[in-house]
C-alpha positions in Angstrom: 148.7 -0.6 160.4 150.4 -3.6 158.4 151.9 -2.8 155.5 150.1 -5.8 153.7 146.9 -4.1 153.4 148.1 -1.1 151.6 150.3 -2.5 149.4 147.0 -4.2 148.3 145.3 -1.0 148.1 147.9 0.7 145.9 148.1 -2.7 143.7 144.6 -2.3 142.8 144.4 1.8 141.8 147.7 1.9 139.7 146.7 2.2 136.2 149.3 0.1 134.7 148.2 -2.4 136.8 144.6 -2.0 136.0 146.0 -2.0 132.0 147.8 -4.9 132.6 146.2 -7.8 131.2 146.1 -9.6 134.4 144.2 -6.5 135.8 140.8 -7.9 136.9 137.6 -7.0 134.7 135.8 -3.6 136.0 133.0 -5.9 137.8 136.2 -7.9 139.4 138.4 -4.8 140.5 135.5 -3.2 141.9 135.0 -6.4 144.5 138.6 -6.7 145.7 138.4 -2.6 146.1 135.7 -3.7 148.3 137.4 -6.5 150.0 140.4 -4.5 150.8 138.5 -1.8 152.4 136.3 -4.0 154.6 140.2 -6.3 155.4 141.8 -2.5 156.1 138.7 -0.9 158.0 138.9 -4.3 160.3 142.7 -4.4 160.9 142.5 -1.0 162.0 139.7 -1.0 164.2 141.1 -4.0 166.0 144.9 -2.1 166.3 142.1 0.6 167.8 140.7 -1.3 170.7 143.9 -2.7 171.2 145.2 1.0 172.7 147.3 1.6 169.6 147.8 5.5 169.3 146.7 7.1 166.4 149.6 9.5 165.1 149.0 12.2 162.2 151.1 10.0 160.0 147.9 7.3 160.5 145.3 9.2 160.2 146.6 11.2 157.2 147.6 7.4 155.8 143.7 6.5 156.4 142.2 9.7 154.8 144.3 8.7 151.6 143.5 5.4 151.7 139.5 6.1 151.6 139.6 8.8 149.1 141.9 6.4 146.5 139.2 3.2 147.8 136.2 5.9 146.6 137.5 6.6 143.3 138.7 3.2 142.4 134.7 2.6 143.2 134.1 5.4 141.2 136.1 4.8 138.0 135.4 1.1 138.1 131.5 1.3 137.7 131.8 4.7 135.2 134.2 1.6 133.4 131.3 -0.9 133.4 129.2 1.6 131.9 131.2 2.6 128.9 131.9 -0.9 128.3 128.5 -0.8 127.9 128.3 2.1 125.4 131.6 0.7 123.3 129.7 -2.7 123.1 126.8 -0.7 121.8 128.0 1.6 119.5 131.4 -0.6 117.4 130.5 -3.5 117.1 129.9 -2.7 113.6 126.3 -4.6 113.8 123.6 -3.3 111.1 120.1 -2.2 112.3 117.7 -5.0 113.2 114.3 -4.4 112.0 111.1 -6.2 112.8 109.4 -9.5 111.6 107.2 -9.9 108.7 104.5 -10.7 112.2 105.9 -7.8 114.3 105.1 -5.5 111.0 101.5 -6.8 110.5 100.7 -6.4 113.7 101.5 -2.5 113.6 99.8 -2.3 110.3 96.6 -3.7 112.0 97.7 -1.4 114.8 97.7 1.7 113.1 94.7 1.3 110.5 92.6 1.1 114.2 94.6 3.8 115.5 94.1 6.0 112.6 90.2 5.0 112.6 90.7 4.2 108.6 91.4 1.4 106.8 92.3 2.8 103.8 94.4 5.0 105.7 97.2 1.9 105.4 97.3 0.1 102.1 99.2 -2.9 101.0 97.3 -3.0 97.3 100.3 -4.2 94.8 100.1 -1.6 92.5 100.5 1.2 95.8 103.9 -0.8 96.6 105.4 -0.8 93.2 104.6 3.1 92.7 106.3 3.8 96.1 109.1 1.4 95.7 109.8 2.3 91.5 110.3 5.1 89.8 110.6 5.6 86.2 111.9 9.1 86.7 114.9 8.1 88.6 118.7 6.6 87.4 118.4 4.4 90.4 115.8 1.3 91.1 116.0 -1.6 93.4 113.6 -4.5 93.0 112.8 -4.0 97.2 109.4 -2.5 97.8 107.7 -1.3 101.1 105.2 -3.4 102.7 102.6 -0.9 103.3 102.0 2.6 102.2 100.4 4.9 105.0 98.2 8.2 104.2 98.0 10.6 107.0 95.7 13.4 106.9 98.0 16.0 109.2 100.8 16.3 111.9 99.0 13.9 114.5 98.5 11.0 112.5 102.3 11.5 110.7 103.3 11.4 115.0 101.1 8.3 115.7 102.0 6.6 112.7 105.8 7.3 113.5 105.3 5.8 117.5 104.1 2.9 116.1 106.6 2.0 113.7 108.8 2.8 116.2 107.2 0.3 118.5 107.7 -2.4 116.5 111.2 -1.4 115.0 109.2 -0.7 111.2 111.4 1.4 108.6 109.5 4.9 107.3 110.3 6.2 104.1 108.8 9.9 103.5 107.4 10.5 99.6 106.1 13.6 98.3 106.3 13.8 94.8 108.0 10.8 93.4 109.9 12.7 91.1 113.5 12.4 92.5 116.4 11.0 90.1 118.5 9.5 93.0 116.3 6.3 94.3 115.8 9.1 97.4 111.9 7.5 98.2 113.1 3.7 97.6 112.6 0.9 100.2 115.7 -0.6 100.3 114.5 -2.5 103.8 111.1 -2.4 102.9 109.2 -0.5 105.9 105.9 2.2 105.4 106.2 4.6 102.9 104.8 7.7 104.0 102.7 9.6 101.0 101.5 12.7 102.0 98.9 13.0 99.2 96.5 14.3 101.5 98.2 16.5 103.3 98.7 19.3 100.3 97.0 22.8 102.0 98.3 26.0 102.3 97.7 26.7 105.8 98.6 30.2 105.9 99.9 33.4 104.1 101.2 36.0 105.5 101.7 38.6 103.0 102.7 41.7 104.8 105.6 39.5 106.3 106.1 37.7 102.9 106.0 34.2 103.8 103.9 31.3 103.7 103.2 27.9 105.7 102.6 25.2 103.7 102.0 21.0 103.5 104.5 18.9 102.0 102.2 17.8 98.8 101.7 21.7 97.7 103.1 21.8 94.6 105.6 24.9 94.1 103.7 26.1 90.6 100.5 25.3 92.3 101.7 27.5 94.9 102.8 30.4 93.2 99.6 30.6 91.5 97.5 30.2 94.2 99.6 33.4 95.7 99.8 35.4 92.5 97.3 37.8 93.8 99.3 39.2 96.5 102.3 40.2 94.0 104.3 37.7 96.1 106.1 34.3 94.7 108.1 31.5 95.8 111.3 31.3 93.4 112.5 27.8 93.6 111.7 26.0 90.1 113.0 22.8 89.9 110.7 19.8 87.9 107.2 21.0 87.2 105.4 18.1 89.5 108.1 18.6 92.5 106.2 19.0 95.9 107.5 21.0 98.5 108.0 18.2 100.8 111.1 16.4 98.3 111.9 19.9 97.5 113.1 20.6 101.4 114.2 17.0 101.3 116.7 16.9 99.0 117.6 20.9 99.1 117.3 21.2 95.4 117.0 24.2 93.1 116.4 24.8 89.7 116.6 27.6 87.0 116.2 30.7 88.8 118.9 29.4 91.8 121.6 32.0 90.4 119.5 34.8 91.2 117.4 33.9 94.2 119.5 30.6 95.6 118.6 27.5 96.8 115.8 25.7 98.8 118.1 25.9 102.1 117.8 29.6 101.4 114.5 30.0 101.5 112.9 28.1 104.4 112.1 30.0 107.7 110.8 26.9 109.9 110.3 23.4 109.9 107.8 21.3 112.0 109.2 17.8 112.3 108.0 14.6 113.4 110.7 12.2 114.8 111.1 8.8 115.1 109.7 8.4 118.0 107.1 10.3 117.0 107.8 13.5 119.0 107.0 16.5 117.5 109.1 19.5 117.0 109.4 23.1 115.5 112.7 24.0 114.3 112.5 28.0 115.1 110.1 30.7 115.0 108.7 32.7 112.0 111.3 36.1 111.9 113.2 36.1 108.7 116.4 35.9 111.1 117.6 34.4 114.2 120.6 33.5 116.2 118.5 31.2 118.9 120.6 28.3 119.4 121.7 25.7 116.5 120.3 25.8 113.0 118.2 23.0 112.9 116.0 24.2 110.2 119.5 23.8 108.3 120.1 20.3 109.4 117.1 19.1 108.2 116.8 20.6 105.2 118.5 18.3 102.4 118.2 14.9 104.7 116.3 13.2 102.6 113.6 12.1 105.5 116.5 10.4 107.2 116.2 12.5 110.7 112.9 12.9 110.7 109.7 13.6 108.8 108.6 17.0 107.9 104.9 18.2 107.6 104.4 21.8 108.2 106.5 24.2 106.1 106.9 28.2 106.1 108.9 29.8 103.4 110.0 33.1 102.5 108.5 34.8 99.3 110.1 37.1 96.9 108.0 40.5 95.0 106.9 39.3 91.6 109.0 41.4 89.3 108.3 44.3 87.8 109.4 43.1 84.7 110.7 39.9 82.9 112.1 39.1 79.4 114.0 36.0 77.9 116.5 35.5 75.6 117.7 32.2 73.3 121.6 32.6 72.0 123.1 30.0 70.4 126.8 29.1 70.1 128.9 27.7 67.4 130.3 25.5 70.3 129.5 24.3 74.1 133.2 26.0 75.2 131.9 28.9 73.8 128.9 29.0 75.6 130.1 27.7 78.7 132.8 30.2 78.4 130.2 33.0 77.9 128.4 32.5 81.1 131.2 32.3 83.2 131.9 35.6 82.2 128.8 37.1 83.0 128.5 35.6 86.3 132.0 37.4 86.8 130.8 40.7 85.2 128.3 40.7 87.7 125.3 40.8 85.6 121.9 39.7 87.7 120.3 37.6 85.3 117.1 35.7 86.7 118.7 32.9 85.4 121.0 31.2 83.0 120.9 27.3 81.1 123.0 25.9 78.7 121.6 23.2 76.4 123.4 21.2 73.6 123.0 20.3 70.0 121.4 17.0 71.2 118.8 19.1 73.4 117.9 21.3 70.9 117.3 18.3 68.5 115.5 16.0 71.6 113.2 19.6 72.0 112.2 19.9 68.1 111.6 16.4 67.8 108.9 16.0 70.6 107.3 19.3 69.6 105.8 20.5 72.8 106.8 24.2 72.5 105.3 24.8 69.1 108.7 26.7 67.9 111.3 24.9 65.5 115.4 25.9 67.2 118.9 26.1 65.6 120.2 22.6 67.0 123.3 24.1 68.3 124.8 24.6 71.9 122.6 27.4 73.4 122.3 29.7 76.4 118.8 30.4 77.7 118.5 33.5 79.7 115.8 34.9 82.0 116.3 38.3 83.3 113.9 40.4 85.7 113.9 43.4 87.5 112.7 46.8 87.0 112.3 48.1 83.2 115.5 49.8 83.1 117.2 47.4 85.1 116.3 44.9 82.4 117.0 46.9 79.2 121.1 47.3 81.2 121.2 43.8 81.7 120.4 42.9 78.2 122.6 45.2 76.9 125.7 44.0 78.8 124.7 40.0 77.9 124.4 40.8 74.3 127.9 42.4 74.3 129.7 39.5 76.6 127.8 37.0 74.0 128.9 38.1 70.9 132.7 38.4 72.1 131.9 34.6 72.7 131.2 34.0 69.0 127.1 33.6 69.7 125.2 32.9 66.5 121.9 35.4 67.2 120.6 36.6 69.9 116.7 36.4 70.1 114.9 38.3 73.2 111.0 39.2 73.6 109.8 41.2 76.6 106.0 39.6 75.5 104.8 37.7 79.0 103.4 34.9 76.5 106.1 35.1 74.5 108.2 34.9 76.9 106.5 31.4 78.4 106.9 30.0 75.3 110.6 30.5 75.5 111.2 29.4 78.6 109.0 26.6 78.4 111.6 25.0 76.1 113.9 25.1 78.9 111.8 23.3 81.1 110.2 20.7 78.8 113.7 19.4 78.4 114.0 16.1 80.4 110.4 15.4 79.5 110.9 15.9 75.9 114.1 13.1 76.2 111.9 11.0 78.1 109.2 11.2 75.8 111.3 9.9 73.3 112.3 6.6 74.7 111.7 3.3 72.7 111.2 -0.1 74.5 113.7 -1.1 76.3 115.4 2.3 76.5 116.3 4.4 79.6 117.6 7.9 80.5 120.6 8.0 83.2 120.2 11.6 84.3 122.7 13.0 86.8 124.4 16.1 87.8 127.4 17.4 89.5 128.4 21.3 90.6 131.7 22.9 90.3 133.5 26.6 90.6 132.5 28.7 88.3 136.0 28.9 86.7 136.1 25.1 86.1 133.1 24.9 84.1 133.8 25.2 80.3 136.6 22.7 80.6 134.0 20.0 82.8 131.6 20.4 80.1 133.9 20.4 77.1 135.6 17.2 78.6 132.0 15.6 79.6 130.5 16.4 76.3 133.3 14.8 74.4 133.2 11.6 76.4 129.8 11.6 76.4 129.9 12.0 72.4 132.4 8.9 72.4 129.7 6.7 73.6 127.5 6.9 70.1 124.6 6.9 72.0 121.8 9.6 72.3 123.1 11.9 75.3 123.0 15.3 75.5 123.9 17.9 78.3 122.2 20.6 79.9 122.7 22.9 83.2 121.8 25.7 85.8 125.4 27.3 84.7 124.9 30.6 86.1 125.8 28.4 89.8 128.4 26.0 88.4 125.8 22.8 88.1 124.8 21.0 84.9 123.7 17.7 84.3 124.2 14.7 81.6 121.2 13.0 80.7 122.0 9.8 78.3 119.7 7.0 76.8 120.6 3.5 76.4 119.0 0.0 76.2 118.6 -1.5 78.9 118.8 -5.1 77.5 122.2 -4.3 77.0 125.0 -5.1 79.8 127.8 -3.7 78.1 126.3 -0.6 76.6 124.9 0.2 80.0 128.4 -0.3 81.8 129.8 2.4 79.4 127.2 4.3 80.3 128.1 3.8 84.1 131.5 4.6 83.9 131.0 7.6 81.6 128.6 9.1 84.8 131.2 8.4 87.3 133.9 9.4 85.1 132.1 13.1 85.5 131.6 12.7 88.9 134.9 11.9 89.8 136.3 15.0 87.3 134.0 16.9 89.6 135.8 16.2 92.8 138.9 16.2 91.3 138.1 20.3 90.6 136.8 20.9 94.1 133.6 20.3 93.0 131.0 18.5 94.6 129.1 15.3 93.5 125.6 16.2 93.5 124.6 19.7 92.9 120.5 19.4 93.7 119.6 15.9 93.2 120.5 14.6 96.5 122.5 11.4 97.6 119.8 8.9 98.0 121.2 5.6 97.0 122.9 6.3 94.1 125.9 8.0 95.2 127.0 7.4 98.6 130.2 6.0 97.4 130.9 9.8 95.9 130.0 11.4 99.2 132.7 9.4 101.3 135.0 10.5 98.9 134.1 14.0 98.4 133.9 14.7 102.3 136.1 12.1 103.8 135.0 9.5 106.7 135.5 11.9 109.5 133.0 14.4 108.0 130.3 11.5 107.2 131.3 9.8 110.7 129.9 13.3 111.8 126.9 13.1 109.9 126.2 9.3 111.1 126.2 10.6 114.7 123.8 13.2 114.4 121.6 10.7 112.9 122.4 8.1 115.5 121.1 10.9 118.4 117.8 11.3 116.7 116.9 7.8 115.1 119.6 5.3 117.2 116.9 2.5 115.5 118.1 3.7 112.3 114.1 3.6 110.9 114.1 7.1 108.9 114.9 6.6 105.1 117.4 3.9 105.9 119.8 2.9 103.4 120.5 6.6 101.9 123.2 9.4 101.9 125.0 6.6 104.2 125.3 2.9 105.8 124.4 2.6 108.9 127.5 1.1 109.7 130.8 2.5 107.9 131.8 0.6 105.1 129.2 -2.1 105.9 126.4 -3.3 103.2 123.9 -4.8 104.3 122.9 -8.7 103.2 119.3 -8.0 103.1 119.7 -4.5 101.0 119.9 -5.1 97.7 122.6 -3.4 96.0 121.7 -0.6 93.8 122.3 -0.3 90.5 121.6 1.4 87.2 117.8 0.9 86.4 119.0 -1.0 83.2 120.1 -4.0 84.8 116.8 -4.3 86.9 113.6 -6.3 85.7 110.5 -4.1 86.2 108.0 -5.2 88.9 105.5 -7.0 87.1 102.1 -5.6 87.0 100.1 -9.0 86.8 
C-alpha cells in the first residue's frame, strides 16, 4: 500500500483539519471520504492480484482505515443534519403566520367543519370585546380576526388542526376579566371563547373533587355544590371563570389559608396545537407518575395549549365563619400587624389590607350599605370549628392592639358577615365605578416575603401619595401580595408617564427584596420585561423551549409571558402600552 492514499485518509478525519477553514463543507468532506475509499479499495486490490502478500501490519492498517472511513461517513452526515437544526432554531427569525387569504380560507373551513356558521364570527363588535378590555392596565389597538365558539373538547381539537393547518394564531378567553392584556391579539389569530362550554360535568363528593368546563364560574360553582357541604376556595374577581383562573394561576382572599389555584387542580385535559388531545394525570389526590404536567400548564396563559376539561379538589364548608374590620392609625401599622400574625401562626381564612383612599373609594360608591372609618384597615376572615374560631379571635385582637389598631369590630352573623366581607370584594369595582371621562385605573400587583412587606407598602404608599392623584392600595397580605390601583386621565401624556414609572418603580422594589413581579395577575403582555429580569435569560430560555416542543409554530397565545425570539419585537406586534395612550376601538 502507497503511502499517498492514507495520508489522504488521515488528512480528511483530523478534526483540526475538518475545523480549519479550508476544511470542506460536511456535504464536501463526506465525497472525498468516499473518493478515498473507492482510490484505497482499488490500489489495494490491484497490489492483490499482483501476488503482493498480505502481512498483519496490512491488514490491521486496512481494518483502521475502514473503521476511521465509516465514522468520517458517520459524523459528516449527523453534521449535515445539525446544520440543519442550528439553521432552524438561531437564526433569530420571528414566527410566520398565515395570509389574510390563507386565514379566510380556514375560517370558511372550520364554520363547514363545525356544521355552524355562527360557530365562527367576525361581527365588529365580537372582535373589539375579544381584543379590549376595560378591566385590564394593558390594551393594544390589534384585534383577532375571528372569534370561534366551540361547544366541547372535539370541536376545541378540530378548531386547533385547522388553525394549525393554515399557521392561524389561537388565543384562549374565558372570562375577560384579566388585568395583564393576558386574552389580547397582538397577531390577530381566533380567539377562542368558551361561552358555551360552561357545565359541571361531574361531582364526586365522597372523593371531594369536581370536573368542570372552563366558563363555570367559581361562585357559580360553589353554589351549585353547596348542598354537598363541599366548596372550592379560590376567590379571586367575582366574574373570574375557571378557565383564566387555571390560566393565569391566580388566587385571591382566602389564598393564605387554602393556597393558590396550582394547589388545587388534580387534572387537566388539554388540547394542543396540533390539535392532539391530552390528559395531564389521573384523578387521586396524589401522584408521582412521571413529570408534573398538570403544573406546567397551570399559569401558561393558553400559551402551550388549550384547556377544556378541569377537575379540582374541594375543601369541607366550615363549621363556622366570622369577620372582623380593624382599622389602623397608619398602613406600617397595619402591615406590621399582619406580618406578625402570619408569624404567630394564627390560621386566619384570610387577611386584606385596604387604605385610607379605599375606605373613601368604598363609602363613596355605596354598594355595601355600611358607612367606614377612612383609615388604613385590615379585613379578616377566620373559619374553623367554634372554638377554633373564638382562639383565633382572641390571639388577632391581642397582636392588633399591640399594633395601635383603632377598634376592632367582629360579627359571627352569616349575613352579617357577607356584608363585611362584601366590602372587601366590591373594592376594585367601587374605584372603577367611580371613573369620570377620560379616566383610567392602572391596577397591578407584586408579592414579596413576608418580612419585607410593611416597608414595600410604606415606601409604595408614599410614592404613590406623591403623585396627587386618586390611588389607593390594597392586598392579600396574609401571603406577601398587594396591589396599587391608581386613576388618571388618559388625555394626559405626562400624568400617565408618572403613573408608569410609579408602577414599575414598585415592581422593581419588589425584585430588588427577592420578591417577585406578579403575584396572581399573570405576565400577559404587560410585564415580560420584569420576568427576564426577575428570572434571568437562562431560566426564560428554559421556558421558551418547552414551549418550542409543544407549539414550534408559536400559534398558542403568542406575544405573552415571552418573545418568541429572545430580545426580538416583533414589527407587526404592536407595542404595548398603558391603556391611556391608546384610542378606543370605535364602535361606529
Amino acid at each position: 500500500m502507497g503511502p499517498s492514499a492514507f495520508t489522504s485518509c488521515c488528512d480528511i478525519t483530523c478534526p483540526s483539519r475538518y475545523e480549519s477553514t479550508s476544511c470542506p463543507k460536511p456535504a464536501g468532506a463526506k465525497l472525498a471520504a468516499v473518493q478515498a475509499l473507492l482510490n484505497f479499495s482499488t490500489e489495494a486490490v490491484g497490489q492483490r492480484a499482483n501476488g503482493s502478500a498480505w502481512t498483519t501490519g496490512r491488514v490491521f492498517l486496512l481494518s483502521a482505515f475502514l473503521s476511521s472511513s465509516t465514522y468520517v461517513l458517520g459524523v459528516t452526515d449527523a453534521g449535515s443534519h445539525v446544520e440543519q437544526l442550528w439553521s432552524s432554531n438561531s437564526k433569530n427569525l420571528p414566527p410566520q403566520y398565515g395570509s389574510a387569504k390563507e386565514l379566510d380560507r380556514a375560517i370558511a373551513e372550520l364554520r363547514s367543519l363545525l356544521g355552524d356558521d355562527d360557530a365562527i364570527s367576525t361581527d365588529d363588535e365580537d372582535l373589539r370585546s375579544h381584543g379590549f378590555s376595560e378591566w385590564s392596565s394593558i390594551n393594544i389597538d390589534q384585534l383577532p380576526v375571528a372569534v370561534a365558539y366551540p361547544k366541547c373538547t372535539d370541536d376545541v381539537s378540530k378548531i386547533a388542526r385547522i388553525c394549525s393547518k393554515y399557521r392561524m394564531p389561537m388565543v384562549p378567553y374565558s372570562g375577560g376579566s384579566s388585568l395583564e392584556a393576558n386574552f389580547s391579539a397582538p397577531f390577530g389569530g381566533m380567539s377562542i371563547d368558551f361561552a358555551f362550554m360552561d357545565q359541571i360535568l361531574a361531582v364526586h363528593a365522597d372523593d371531594m373533587d369536581v370536573v368542570v368546563q372552563p366558563s363555570v364560574q367559581w361562585m357559580e360553582l360553589n353554589d351549585k355544590i353547596k348542598d354537598t357541604g363541599l366548596f372550592f376556595p379560590v376567590d379571586p374577581g367575582p366574574s373570574a371563570q375557571i378557565g383564566g383562573m387555571v390560566g393565569t394561576s391566580c388566587s385571591g382572599t382566602n389564598a393564605v389559608r387554602y393556597g393558590t389555584m396550582k394547589e388545587w387542580v388534580v387534572n387537566l385535559t388539554v388540547v394542543l396545537a396540533d390539535g392532539t388531545l391530552i390528559k395531564t394525570r389521573r384523578r387521586p389526590r396524589k401522584s408521582s407518575a412521571g413529570y408534573n404536567l398538570t403544573g406546567m400548564f397551570v399559569g401558561s396563559e393558553g400559551t402551550l395549549g388549550i384547556i377544556t376539561e378541569i377537575t379540582l379538589k374541594l375543601a369541607v364548608i366550615p363549621q363556622k365563619t366570622s369577620v372582623a374590620v380593624v382599622p389602623f392609625p397608619s398602613i406600617r401599622n397595619a402591615a406590621s400587624a399582619a406580618s406578625k400574625i402570619m408569624r404567630a401562626g394564627v390560621p386566619v381564612g384570610a387577611m386584606e389590607i385596604l387604605d385610607e383612599v379605599q375606605m373613601n373609594v368604598i363609602n363613596r360608591a355605596g354598594a355595601t350599605g355600611k358607612t367606614w372609618k377612612e383609615v388604613p384597615t385590615l379585613f379578616f376572615k377566620f373559619s374553623g370549628t367554634t372554638a377554633g374560631v373564638e382562639d383565633d379571635i382572641k390571639v388577632v385582637r391581642s397582636i392588633a392592639k399591640a399594633n395601635e389598631c383603632c377598634a376592632f369590630d367582629f360579627t359571627t352573623d352569616v349575613e352579617e358577615a357577607k356584608k363585611l366581607w362584601s366590602a372587601r370584594k366590591e373594592s376594585l369595582w367601587s374605584m372603577l365605578s367611580l371613573r369620570k371621562h377620560g379616566a383610567e385605573v392602572w391596577s397591578t400587583d407584586v408579592a414579596v416575603p413576608l418580612s419585607r412587606l410593611p416597608d414595600i407598602i410604606e415606601i409604595s404608599k408614599k410614592e404613590m401619595d406623591d403623585l396627587g392623584l386618586f390611588a389607593s392600595i390594597i392586598g392579600h397580605v396574609g401571603d406577601g401580595n398587594f396591589h396599587e390601583s391608581i386613576m388618571y386621565d388618559n388625555t394626559n401624556p405626562e400624568e400617565r408617564a408618572k403613573v408608569e414609572k410609579c408602577v414599575h418603580d414598585m415592581v422593581d422594589r419588589a425584585l430588588e427584596m427577592d420578591g417577585t413581579c406578579t403575584g396572581e395577575h399573570g405576565i400577559g403582555l404587560g410585564k415580560k420585561e420584569h420576568l427576564l429580569e426577575e428570572l434571568g435569560p437562562d431560566t426564560v430560555g428554559v421556558m421558551r423551549s418547552i414551549k418550542n416542543a409543544l407549539d414550534p409554530n408559536w400559534l398558542m397565545n403568542p406575544g405573552k409571558i415571552f418573545e418568541a425570539v429572545d430580545g426580538h419585537t416583533p414589527k407587526d406586534s404592536i407595542k404595548a402600552t398603558a391603556a391611556s395612550t391608546l384610542t378606543r376601538p370605535s364602535k361606529s
